[in-house]
VOVEX-57159 format. One record per residue: x, y, z negated of N, C-alpha, C in turn; chain; residue in one letter; residue number from 1. Coordinates in steps of 0.1 Angstrom, whole numbers, always signed. Example, Ala and Ser with C-alpha at 12.3 -4.5 7.8 and 13.67 -1.06 7.14 Angstrom:
+132;-57;-78;+123;-45;-78;+132;-33;-78;A;A;1
+128;-22;-71;+137;-11;-71;+129;+0;-79;A;S;2
END
This chain:
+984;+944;-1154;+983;+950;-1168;+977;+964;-1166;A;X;1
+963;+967;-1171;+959;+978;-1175;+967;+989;-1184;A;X;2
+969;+1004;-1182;+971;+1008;-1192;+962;+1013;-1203;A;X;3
+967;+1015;-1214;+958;+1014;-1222;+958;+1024;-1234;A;X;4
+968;+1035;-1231;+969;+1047;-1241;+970;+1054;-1227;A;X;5
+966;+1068;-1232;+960;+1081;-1225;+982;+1088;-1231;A;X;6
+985;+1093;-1220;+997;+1100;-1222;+996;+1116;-1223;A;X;7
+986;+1122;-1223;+984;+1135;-1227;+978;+1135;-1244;A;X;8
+971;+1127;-1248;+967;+1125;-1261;+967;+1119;-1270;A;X;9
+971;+1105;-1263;+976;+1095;-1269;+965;+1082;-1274;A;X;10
+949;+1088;-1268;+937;+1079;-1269;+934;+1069;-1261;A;X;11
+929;+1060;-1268;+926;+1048;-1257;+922;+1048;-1250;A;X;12
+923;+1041;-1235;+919;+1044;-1227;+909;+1037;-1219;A;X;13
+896;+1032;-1214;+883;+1028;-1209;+885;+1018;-1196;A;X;14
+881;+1011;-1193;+883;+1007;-1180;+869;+1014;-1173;A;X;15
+867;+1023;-1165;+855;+1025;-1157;+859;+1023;-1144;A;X;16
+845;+1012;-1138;+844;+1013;-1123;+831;+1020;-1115;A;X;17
+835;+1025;-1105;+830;+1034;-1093;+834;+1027;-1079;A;X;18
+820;+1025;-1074;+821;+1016;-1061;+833;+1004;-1056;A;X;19
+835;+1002;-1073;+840;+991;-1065;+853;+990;-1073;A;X;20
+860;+999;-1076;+874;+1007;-1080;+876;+1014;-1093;A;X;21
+880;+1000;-1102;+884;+1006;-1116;+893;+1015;-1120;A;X;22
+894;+1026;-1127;+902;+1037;-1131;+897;+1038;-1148;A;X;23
+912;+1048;-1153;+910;+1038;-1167;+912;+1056;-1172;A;X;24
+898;+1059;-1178;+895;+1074;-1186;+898;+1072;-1201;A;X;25
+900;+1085;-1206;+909;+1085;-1221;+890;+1086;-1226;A;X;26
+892;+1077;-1235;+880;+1081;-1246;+881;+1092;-1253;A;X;27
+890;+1099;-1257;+890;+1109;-1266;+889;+1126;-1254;A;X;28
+903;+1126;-1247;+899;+1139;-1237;+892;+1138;-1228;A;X;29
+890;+1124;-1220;+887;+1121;-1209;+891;+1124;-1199;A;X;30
+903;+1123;-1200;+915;+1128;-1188;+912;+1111;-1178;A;X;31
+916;+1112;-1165;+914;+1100;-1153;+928;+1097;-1153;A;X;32
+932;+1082;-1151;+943;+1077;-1144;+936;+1070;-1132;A;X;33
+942;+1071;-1123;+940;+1064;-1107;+952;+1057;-1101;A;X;34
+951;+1040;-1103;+966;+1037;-1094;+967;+1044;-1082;A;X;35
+975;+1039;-1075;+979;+1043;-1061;+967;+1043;-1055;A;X;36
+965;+1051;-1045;+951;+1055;-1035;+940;+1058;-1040;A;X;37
+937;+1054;-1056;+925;+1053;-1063;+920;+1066;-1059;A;X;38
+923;+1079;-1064;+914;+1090;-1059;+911;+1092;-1045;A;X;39
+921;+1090;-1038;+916;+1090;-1022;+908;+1084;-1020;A;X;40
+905;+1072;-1023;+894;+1066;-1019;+883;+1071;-1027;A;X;41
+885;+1073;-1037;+871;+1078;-1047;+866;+1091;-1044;A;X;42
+876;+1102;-1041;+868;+1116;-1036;+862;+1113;-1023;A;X;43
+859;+1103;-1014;+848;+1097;-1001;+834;+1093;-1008;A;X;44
+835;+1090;-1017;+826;+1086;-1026;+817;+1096;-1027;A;X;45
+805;+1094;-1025;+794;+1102;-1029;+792;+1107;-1042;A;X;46
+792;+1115;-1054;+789;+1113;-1065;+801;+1111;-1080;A;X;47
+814;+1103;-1069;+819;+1095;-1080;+829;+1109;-1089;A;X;48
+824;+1123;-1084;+832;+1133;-1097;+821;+1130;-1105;A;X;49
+810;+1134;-1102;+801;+1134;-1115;+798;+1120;-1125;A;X;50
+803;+1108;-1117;+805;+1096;-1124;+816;+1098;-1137;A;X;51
+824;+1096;-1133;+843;+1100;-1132;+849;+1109;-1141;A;X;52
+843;+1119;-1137;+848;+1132;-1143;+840;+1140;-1156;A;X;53
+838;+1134;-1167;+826;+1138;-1176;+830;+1141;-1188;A;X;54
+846;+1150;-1184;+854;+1156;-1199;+848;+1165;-1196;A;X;55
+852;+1180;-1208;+851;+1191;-1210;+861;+1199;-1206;A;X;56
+862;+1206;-1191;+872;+1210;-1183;+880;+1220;-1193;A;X;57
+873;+1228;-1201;+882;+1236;-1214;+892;+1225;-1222;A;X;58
+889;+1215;-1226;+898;+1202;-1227;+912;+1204;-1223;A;X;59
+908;+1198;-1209;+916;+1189;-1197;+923;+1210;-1197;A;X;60
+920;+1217;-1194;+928;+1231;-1194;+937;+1231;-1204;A;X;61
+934;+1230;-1216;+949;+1231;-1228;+953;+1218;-1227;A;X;62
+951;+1207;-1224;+961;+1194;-1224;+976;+1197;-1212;A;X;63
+966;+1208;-1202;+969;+1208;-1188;+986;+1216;-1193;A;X;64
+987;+1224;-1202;+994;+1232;-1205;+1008;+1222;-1215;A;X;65
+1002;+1211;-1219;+1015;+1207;-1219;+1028;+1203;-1210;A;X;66
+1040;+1207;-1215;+1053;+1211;-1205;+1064;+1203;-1204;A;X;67
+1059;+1194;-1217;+1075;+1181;-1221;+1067;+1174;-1209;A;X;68
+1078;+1162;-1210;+1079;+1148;-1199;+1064;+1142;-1209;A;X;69
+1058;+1139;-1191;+1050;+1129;-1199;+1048;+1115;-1189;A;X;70
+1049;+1103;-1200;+1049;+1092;-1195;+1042;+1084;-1185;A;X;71
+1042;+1078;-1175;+1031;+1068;-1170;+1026;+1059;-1178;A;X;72
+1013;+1061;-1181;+1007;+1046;-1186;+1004;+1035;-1182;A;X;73
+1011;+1034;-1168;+1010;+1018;-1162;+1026;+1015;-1161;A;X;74
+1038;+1021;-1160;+1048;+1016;-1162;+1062;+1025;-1167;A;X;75
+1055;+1035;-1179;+1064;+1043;-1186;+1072;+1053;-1178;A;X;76
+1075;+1053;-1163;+1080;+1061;-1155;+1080;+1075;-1163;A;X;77
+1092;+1084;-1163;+1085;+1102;-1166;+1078;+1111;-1151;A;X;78
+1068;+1110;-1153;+1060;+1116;-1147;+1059;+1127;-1142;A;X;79
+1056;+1130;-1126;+1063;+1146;-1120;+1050;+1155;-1123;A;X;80
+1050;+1168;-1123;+1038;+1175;-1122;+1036;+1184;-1111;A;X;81
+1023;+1184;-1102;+1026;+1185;-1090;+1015;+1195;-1088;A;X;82
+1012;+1199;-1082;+998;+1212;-1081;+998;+1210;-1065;A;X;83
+983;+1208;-1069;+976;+1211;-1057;+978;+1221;-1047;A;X;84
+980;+1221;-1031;+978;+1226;-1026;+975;+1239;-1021;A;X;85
+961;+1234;-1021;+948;+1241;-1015;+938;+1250;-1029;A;X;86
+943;+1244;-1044;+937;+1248;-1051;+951;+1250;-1065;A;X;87
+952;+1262;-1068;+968;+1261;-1072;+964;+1262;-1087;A;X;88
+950;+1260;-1092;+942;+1257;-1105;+948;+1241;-1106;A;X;89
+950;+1236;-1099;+952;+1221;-1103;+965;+1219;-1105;A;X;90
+965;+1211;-1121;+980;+1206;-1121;+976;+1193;-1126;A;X;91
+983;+1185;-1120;+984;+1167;-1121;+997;+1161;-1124;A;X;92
+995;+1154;-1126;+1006;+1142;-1126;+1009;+1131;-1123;A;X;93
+1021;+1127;-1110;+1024;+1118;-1102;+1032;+1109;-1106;A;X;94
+1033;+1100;-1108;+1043;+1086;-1111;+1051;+1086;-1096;A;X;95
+1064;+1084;-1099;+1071;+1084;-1090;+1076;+1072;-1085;A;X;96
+1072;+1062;-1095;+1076;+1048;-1091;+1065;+1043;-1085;A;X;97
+1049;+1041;-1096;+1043;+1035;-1093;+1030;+1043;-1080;A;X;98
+1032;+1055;-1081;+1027;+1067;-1072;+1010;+1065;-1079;A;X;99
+1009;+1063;-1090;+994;+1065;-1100;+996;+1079;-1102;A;X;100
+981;+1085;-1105;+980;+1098;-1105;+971;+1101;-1121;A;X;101
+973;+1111;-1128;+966;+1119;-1140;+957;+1127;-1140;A;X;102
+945;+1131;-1138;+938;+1143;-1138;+930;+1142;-1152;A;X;103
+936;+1153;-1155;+932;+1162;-1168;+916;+1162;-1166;A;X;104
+907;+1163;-1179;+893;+1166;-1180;+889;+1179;-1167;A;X;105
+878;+1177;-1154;+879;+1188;-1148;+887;+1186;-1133;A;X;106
+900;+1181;-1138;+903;+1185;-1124;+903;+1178;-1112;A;X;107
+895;+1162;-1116;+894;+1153;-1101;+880;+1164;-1095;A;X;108
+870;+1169;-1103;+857;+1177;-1096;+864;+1183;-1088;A;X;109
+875;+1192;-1090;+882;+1201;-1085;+890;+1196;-1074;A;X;110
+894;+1190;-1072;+905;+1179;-1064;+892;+1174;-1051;A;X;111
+880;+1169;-1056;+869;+1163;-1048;+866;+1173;-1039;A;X;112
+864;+1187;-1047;+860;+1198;-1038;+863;+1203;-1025;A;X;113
+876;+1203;-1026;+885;+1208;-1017;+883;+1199;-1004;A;X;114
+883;+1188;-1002;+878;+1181;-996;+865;+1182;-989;A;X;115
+849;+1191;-996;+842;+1193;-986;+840;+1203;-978;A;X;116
+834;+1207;-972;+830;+1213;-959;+832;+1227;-965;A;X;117
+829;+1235;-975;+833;+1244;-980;+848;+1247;-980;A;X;118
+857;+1238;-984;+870;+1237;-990;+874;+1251;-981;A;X;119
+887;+1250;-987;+897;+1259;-981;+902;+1253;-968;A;X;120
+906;+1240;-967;+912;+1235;-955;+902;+1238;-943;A;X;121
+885;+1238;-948;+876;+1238;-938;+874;+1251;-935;A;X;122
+873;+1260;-941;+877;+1275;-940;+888;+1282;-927;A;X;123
+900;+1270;-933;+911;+1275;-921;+909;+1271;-909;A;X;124
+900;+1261;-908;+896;+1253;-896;+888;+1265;-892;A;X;125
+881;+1266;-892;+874;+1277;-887;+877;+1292;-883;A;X;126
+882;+1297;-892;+896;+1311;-886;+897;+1304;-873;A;X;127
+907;+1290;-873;+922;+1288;-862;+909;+1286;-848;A;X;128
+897;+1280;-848;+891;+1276;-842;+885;+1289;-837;A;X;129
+883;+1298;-841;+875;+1315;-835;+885;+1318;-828;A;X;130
+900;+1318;-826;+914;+1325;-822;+915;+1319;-810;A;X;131
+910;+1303;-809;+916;+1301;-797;+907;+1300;-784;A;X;132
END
């Protein structure tokens, strides 16, 4: 069963696929849901933020600010909110049952980034790597 309402807006929601791997975008904010692994495997993807990711990150920023519980739309779970790491701009939303993930209009580009050779992670690599 696809889900099929957007839990930050309450708009329907699209089935789009990218190499292979359907993920289902709100027609109205264009916020991403990704089952389990779906973004992992999609930020390897060449391209697939600019596929993927084609809200208005000012959007996905004031949706981002809502604070009540918000639902899973693949199996109603209340959903944790979790921030990135490496980029403390990102705030998401994890299903704790079904482990599907939310990114707000904006934030899978942002999520993809960190990931390349610029990122922060590759950065630290570099420091740790001059030291030893």
């Amino acid at each position: 069963m696809n889900p099929t309402t957007c839990p930050k807006c309450g708009g329907s929601l699209e089935q789009v696929i990218c190499a292979g791997i359907e993920v289902d975008r709100c027609l109205y904010c264009k916020g991403i849901w990704f089952d389990s692994l779906e973004a992992e495997k999609l930020k390897a993807v060449k391209g697939s933020e600019h596929f993927l990711d084609i809200g208005d990150p000012a959007t996905g920023s004031q949706l981002d600010k809502i604070t009540e519980d918000i639902n899973c739309p693949r199996c109603n779970a209340k959903m944790t909110r979790m921030v990135d790491i490496d980029q403390h701009c990102i705030w998401y939303e994890k299903c704790p049952a079904c482990n599907g993930v939310w990114f707000d209009a904006g934030e899978f580009k942002n999520f993809k980034h960190n990931f390349n050779r610029e990122g922060i992670l590759n950065q630290a690599w570099k420091v740790f790597r001059r030291k030893s």
